[in-house]
MIDOSE-1310 file (N, C-alpha, C; in nm, 2 decimals, decimal comma, always signed):
residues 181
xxxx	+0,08/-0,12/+0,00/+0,00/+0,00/+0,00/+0,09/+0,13/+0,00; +0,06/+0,22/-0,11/+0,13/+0,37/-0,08/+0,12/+0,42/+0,05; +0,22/+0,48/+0,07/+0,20/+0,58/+0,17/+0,15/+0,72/+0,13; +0,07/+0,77/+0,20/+0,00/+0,93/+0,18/-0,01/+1,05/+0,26
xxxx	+0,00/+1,11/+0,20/+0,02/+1,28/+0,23/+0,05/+1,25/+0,39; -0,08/+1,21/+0,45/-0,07/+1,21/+0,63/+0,07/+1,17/+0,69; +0,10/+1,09/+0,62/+0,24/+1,00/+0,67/+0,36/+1,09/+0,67; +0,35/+1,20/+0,56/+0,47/+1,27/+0,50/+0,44/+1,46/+0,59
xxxx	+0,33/+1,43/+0,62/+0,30/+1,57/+0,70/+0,36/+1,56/+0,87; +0,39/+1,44/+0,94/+0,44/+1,40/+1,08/+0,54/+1,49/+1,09; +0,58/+1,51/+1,19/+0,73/+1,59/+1,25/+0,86/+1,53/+1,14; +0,94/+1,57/+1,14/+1,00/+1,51/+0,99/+1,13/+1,40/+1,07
xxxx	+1,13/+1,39/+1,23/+1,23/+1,30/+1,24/+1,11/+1,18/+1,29; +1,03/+1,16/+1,28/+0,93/+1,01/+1,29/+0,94/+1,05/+1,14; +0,90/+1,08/+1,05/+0,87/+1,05/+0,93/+1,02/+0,97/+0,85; +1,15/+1,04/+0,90/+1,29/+1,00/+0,88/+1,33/+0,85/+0,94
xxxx	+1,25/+0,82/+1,05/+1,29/+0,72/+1,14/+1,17/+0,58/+1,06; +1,00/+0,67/+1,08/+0,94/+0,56/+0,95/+0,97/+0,52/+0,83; +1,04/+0,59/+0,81/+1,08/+0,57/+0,66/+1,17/+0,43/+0,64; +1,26/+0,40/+0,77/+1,33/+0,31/+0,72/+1,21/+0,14/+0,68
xxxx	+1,30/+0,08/+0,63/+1,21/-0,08/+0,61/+1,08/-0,05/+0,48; +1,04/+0,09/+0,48/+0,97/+0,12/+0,36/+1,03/+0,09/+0,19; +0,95/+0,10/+0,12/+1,00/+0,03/-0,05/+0,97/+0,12/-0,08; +1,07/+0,20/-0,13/+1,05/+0,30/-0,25/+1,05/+0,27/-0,37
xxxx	+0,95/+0,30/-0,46/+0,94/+0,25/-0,59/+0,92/+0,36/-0,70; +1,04/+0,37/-0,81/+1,04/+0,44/-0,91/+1,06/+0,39/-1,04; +0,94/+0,45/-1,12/+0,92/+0,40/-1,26/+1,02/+0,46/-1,37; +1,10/+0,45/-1,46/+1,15/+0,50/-1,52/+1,19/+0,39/-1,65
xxxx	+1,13/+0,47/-1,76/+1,18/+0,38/-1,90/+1,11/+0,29/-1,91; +0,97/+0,27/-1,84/+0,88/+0,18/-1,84/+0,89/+0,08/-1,75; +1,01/+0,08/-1,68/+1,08/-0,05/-1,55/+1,01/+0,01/-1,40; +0,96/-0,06/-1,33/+0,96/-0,03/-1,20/+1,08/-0,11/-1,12
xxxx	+1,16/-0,02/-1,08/+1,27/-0,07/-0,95/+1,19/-0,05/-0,81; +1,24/-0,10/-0,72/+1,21/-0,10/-0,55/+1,37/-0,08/-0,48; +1,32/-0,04/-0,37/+1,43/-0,12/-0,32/+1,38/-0,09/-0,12; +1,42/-0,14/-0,07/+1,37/-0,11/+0,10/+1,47/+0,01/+0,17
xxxx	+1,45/+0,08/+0,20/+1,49/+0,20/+0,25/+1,58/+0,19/+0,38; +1,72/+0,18/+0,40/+1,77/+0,17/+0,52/+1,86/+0,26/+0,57; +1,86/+0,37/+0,51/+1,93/+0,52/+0,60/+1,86/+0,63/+0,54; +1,85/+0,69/+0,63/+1,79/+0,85/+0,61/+1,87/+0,92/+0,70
xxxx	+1,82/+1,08/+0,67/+1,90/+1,19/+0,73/+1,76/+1,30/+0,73; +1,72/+1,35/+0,87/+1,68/+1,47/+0,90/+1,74/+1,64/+0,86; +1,61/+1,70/+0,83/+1,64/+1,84/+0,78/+1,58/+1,95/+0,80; +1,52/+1,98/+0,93/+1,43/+2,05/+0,96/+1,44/+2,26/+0,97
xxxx	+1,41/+2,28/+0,89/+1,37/+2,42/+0,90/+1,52/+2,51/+0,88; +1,47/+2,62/+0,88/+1,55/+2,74/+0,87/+1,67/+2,74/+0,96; +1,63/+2,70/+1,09/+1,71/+2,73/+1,24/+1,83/+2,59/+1,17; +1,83/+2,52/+1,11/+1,88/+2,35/+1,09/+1,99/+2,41/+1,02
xxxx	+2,12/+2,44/+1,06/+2,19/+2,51/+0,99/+2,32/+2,40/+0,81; +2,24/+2,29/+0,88/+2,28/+2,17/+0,79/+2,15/+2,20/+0,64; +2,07/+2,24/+0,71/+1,98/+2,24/+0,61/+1,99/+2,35/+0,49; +1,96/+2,32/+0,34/+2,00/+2,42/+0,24/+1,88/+2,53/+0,25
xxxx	+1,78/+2,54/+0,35/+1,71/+2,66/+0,35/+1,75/+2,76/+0,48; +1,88/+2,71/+0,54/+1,95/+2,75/+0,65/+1,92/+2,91/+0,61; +1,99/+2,99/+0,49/+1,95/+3,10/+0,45/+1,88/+3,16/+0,37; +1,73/+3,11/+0,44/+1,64/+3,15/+0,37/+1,56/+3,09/+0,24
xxxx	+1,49/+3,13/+0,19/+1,38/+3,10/+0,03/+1,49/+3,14/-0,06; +1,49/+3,03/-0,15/+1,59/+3,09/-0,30/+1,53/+3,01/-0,38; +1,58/+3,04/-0,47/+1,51/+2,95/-0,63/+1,55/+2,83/-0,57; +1,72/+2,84/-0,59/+1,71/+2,67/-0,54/+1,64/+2,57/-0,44
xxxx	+1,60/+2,63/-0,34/+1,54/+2,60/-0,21/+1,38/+2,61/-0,23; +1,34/+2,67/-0,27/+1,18/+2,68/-0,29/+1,05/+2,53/-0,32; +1,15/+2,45/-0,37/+1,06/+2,30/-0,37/+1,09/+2,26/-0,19; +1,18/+2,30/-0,07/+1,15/+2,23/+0,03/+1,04/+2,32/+0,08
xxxx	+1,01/+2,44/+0,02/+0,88/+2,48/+0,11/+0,76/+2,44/+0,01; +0,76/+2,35/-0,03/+0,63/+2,33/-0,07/+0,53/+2,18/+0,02; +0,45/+2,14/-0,06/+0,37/+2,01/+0,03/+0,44/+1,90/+0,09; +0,42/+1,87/+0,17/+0,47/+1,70/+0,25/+0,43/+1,64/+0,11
xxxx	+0,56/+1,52/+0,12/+0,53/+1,44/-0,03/+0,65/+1,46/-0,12; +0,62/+1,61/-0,15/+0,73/+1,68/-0,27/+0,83/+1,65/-0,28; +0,90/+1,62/-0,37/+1,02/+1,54/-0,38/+1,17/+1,66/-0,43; +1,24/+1,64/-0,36/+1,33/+1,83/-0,37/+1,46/+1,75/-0,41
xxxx	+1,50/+1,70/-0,53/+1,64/+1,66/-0,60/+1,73/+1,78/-0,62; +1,84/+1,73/-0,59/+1,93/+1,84/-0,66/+2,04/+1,78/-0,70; +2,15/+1,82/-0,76/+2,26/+1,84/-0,78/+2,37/+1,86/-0,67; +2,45/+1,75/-0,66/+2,57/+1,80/-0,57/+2,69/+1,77/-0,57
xxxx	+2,80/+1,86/-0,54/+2,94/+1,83/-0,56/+2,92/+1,85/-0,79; +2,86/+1,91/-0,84/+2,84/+1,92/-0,99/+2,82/+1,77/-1,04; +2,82/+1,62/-0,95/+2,77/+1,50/-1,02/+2,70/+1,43/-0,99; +2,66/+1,44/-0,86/+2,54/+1,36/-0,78/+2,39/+1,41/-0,75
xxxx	+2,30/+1,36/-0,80/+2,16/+1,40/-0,75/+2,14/+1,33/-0,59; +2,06/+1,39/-0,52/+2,02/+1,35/-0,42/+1,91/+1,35/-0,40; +1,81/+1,27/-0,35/+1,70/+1,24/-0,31/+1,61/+1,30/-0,21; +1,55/+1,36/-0,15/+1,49/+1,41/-0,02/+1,34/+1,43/-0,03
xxxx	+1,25/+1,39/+0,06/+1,11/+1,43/+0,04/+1,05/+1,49/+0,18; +1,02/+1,60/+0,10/+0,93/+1,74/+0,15/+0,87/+1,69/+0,30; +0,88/+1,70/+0,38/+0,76/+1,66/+0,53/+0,75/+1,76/+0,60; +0,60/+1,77/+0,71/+0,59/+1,87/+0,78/+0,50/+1,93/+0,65
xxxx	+0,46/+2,06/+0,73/+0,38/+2,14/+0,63/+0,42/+2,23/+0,61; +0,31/+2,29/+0,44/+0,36/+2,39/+0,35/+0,43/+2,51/+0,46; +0,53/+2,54/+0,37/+0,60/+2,73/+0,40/+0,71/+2,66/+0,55; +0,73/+2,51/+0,56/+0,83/+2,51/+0,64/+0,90/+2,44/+0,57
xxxx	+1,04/+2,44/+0,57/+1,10/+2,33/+0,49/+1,18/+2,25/+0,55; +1,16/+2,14/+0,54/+1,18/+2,03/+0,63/+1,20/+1,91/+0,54; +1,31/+1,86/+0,54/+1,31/+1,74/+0,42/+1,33/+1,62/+0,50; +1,36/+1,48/+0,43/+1,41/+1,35/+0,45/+1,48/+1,32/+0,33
xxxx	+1,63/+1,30/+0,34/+1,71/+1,25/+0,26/+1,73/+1,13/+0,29; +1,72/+0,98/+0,15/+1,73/+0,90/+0,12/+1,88/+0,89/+0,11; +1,92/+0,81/+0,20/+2,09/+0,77/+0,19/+2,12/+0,67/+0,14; +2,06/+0,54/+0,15/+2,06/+0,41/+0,14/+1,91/+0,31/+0,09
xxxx	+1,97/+0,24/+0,07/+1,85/+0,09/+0,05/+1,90/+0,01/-0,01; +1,83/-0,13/+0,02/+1,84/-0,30/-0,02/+1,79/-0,29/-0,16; +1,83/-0,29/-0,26/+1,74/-0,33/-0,41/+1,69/-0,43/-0,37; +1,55/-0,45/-0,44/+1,50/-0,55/-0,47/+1,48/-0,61/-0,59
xxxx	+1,55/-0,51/-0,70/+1,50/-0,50/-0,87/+1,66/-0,57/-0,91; +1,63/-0,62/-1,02/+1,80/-0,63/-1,08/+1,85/-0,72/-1,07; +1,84/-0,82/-0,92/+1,92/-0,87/-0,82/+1,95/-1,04/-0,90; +2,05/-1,03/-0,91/+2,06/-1,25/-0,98/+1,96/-1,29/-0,81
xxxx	+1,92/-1,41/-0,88/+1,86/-1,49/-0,78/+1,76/-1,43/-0,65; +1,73/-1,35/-0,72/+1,61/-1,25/-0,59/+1,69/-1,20/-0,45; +1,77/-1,19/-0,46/+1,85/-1,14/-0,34/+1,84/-0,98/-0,33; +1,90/-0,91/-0,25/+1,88/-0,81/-0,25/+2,10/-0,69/-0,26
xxxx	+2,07/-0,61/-0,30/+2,18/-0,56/-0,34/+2,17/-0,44/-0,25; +2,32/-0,39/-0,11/+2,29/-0,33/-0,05/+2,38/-0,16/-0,13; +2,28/-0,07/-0,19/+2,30/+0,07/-0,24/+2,33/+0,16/-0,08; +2,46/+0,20/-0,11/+2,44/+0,30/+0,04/+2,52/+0,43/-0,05
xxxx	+2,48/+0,58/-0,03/+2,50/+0,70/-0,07/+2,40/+0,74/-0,12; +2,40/+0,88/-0,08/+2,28/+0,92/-0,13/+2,26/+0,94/-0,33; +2,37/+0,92/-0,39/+2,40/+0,92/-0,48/+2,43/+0,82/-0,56; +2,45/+0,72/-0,52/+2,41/+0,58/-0,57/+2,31/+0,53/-0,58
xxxx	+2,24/+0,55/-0,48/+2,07/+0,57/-0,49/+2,01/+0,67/-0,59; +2,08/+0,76/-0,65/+1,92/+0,80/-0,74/+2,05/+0,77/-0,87; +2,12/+0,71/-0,87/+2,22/+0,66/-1,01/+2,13/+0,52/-1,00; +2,07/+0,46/-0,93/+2,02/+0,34/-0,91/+1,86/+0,31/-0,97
xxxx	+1,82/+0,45/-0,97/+1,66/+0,44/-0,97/+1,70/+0,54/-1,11; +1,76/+0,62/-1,12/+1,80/+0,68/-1,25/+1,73/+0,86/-1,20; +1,69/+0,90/-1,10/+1,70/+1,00/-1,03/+1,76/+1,12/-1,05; +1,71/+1,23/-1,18/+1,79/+1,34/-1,19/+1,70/+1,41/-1,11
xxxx	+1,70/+1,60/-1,19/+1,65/+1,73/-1,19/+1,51/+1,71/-1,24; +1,48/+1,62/-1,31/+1,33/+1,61/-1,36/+1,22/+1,52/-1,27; +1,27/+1,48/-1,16/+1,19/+1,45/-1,05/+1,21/+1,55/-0,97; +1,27/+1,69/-0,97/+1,24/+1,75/-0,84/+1,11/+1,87/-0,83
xxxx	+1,01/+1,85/-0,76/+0,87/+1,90/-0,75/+0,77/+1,83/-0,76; +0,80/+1,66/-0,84/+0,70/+1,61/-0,84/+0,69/+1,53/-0,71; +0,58/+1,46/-0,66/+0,52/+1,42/-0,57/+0,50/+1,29/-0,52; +0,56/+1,23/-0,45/+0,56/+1,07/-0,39/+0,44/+1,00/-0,40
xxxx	+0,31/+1,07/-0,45/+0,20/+0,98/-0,49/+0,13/+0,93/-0,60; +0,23/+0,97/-0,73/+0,21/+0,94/-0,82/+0,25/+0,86/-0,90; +0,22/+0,80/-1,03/+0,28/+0,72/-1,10/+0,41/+0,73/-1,07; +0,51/+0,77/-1,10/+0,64/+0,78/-1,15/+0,75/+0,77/-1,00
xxxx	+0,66/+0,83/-0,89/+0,78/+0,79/-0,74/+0,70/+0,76/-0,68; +0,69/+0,68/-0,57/+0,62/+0,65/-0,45/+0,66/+0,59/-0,38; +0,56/+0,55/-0,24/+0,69/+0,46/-0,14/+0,57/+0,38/-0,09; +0,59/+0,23/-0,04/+0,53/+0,14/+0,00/+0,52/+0,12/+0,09
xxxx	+0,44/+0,07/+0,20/+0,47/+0,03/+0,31/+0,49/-0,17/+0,30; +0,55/-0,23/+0,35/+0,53/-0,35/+0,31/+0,56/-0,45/+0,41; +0,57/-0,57/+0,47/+0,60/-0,68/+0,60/+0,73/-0,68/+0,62; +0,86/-0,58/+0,63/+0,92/-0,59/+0,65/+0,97/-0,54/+0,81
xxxx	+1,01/-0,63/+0,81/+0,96/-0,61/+0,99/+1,11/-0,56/+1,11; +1,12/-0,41/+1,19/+1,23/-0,42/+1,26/+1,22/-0,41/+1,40; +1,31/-0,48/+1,44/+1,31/-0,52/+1,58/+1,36/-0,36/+1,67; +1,31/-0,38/+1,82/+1,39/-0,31/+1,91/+1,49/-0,28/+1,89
xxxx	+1,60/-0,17/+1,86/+1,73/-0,17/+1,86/+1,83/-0,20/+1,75; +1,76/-0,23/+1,62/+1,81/-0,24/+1,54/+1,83/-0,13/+1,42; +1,75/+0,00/+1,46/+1,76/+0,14/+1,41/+1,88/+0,21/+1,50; +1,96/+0,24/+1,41/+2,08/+0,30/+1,48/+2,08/+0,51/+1,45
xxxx	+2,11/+0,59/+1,53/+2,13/+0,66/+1,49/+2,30/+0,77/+1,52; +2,31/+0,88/+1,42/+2,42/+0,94/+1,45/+2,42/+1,01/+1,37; +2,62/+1,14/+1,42/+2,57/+1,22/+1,36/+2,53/+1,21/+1,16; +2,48/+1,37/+1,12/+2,44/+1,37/+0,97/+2,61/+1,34/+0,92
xxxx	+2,59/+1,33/+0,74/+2,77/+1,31/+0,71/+2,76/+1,43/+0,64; +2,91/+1,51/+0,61/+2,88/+1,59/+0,54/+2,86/+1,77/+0,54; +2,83/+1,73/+0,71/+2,74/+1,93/+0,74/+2,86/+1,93/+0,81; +3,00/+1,93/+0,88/+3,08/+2,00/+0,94/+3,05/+2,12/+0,94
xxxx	+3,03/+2,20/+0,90/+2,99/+2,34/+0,84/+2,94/+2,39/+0,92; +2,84/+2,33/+0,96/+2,70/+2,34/+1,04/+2,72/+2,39/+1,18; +2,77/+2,44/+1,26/+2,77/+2,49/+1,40/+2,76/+2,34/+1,44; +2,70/+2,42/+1,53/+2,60/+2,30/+1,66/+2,53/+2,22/+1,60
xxxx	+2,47/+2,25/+1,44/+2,36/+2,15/+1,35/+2,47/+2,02/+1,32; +2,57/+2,05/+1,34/+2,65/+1,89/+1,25/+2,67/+1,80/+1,37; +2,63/+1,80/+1,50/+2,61/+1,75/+1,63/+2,48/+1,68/+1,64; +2,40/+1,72/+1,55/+2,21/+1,64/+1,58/+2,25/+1,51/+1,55
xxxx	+2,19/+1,40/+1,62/+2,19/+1,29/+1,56/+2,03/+1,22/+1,49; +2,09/+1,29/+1,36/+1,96/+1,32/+1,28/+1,95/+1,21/+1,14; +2,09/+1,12/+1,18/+2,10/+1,03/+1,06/+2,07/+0,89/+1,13; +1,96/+0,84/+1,02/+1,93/+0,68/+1,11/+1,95/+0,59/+0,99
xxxx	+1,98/+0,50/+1,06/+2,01/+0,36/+0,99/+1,98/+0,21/+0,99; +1,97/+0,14/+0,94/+1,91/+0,01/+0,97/+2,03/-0,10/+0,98; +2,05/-0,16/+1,13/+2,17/-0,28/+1,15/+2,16/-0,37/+1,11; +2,20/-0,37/+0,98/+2,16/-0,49/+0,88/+2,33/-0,59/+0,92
x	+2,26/-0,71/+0,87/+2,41/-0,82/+0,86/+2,45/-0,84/+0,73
């Protein structure tokens, strides 16, 4: 079953922490890939000095203030796309960056292939600039919820990678992960 709008409007570190064990499924070229979701990273608001709306509304920034759902891709380092979807509500911007997941598409013998970076993940799903604005409930991106099941203590978290930058923001431990074997 999709997940909907409700799910993606929650405080954005339960929505970052739900997210893991979820299937994300993206259509491209007529293929549906999956794969199960097992790291994210929090990005809450203005004050979130890790966050790219740290200063303010810009063109570039303007897709994280839009609806829970919204899918805000960019460009990074000039070769990597990155993944994040919009949570919380309109005029705050608050994202969930996709770091990792299990494929479930592709794999010889149904196994699962473990993708970790946030950029290998949308090289994986084929993830440019032409998904950023559209919406996690449509044809083309969505995310599943499915019987994948995590125990007590097997959600790890720490800090984000990447924000040194960040004051006191590169100290949250806003990055979660799944203790896979």
């Amino acid at each position: 079953m999709k997940l909907g709008k409700d799910f993606f409007e929650q405080k954005t570190l339960k929505v970052t922490k739900g997210l893991l064990g979820k299937t994300l499924c993206v259509r491209k070229d007529g293929k549906i890939l999956k794969g199960i979701i097992v790291e994210t990273e929090a990005y809450r608001g203005e004050d979130d000095l890790a966050c790219h709306a740290s200063k303010g509304r810009t063109e570039r920034t303007e897709t994280l203030y839009k609806k829970a759902g919204t899918v805000y891709a960019y460009l990074v380092y000039g070769m990597h796309y990155c993944l994040n979807i919009v949570t919380e509500k309109e005029n705050y911007p608050s994202a969930v960056l996709i770091r990792g997941i299990l494929s479930t598409s592709n794999v010889d013998n149904g196994g699962k292939m473990k993708i970790i970076g946030p950029g290998r993940v949308c090289r994986y799903f084929g993830i440019d600039k032409t998904f950023n604005g559209l919406n996690v409930f449509g044809k083309n991106i969505w995310i599943e919820d499915n019987d994948f099941k995590i125990s007590p203590g097997e959600i790890l978290k720490s800090k984000r990678i990447g924000v040194d930058y960040a004051k006191h923001c590169k100290d949250y431990l806003w990055r979660f992960n799944l203790a896979l074997k």
